[in-house]
C-alpha positions as CSV (number, residue, x, y, z in Angstrom):
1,X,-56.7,134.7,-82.0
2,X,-55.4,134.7,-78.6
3,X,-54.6,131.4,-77.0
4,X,-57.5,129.9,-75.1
5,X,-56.8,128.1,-71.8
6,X,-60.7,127.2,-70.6
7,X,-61.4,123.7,-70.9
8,X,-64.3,121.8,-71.4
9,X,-65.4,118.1,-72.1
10,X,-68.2,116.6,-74.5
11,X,-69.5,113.3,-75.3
12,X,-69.0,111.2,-78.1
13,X,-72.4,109.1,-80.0
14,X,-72.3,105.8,-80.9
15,X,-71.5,107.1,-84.5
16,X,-68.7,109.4,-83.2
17,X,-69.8,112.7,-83.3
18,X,-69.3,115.1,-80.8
19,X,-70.8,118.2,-80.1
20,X,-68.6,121.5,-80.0
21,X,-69.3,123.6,-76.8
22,X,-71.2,126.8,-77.4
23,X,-68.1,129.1,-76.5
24,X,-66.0,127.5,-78.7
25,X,-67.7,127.2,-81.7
26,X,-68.4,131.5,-81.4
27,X,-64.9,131.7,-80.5
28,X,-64.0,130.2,-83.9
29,X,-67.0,131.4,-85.9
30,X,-68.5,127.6,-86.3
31,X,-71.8,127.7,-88.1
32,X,-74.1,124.9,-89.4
33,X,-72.6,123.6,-92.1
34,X,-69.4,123.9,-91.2
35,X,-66.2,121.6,-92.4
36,X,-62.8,121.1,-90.2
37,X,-60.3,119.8,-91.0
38,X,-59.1,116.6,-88.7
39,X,-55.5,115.1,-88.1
40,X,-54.2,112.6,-85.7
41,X,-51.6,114.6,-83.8
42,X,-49.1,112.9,-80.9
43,X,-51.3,114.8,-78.4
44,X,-54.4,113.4,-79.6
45,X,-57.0,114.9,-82.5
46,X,-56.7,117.9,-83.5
47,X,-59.9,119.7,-85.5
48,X,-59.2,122.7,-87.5
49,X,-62.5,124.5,-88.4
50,X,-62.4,126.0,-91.7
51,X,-64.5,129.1,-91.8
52,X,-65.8,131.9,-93.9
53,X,-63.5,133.7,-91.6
54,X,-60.3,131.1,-92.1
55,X,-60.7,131.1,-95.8
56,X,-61.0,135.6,-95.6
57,X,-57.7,135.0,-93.7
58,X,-56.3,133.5,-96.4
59,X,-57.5,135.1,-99.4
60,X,-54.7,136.3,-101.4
61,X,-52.2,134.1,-100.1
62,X,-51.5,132.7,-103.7
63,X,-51.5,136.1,-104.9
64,X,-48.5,135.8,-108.1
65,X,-46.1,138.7,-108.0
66,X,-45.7,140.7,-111.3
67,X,-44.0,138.7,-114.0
68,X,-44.2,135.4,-113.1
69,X,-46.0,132.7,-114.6
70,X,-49.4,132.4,-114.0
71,X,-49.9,129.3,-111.6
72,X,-52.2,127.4,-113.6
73,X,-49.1,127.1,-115.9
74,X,-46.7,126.5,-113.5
75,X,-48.7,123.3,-112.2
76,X,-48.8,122.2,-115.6
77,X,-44.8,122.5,-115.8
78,X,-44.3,120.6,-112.6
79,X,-46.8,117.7,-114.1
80,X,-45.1,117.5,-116.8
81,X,-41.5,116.8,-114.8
82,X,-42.9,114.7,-112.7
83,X,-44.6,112.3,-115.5
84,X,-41.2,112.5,-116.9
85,X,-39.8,111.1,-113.9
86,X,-42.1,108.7,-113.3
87,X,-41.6,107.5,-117.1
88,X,-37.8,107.4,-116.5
89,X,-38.3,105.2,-113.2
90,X,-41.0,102.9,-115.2
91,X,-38.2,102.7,-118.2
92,X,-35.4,101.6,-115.5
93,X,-37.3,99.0,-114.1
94,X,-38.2,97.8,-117.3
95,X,-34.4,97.4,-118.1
């Protein structure tokens, strides 16, 4: 998407809510019922929507190339070193 320079202001409610201009929200495909994602930033808030659109974007992105392990598995294997880790750390401090 191309960067958008309008600007625009809203209000927030007494519970905090705000409402997303019109524009914006068919800009970024905003329905009802949908989530963002929000993070304090240096600049301010920040409000990531996450779309049907968002998600299409990244569908695939996990995607395993031939012969590795299958990711499920892999999680598993990384679980299991950092238990291990954390068991070494708990034995040390034991010590």
């Amino acid at each position: 998407m191309k960067t958008i320079k309008k600007l625009d202001t809203v209000l927030f409610t007494t519970k905090g809510q705000v409402v997303i201009p019109a524009w914006l929200r068919k800009a970024f495909s905003i329905e009802a019922g949908s989530k963002a994602v929000v993070q304090a930033t240096p600049e301010g808030i920040l409000l990531k929507p996450i779309t049907r659109h968002t998600i299409a974007k990244l569908h695939g992105i996990l995607k395993r190339k031939a012969g590795e392990k299958p990711l499920a598995e892999e999680w598993a294997e990384h679980r299991r070193v950092e238990t291990e880790l954390e068991e070494g750390r708990s034995g040390r401090n034991r010590a």
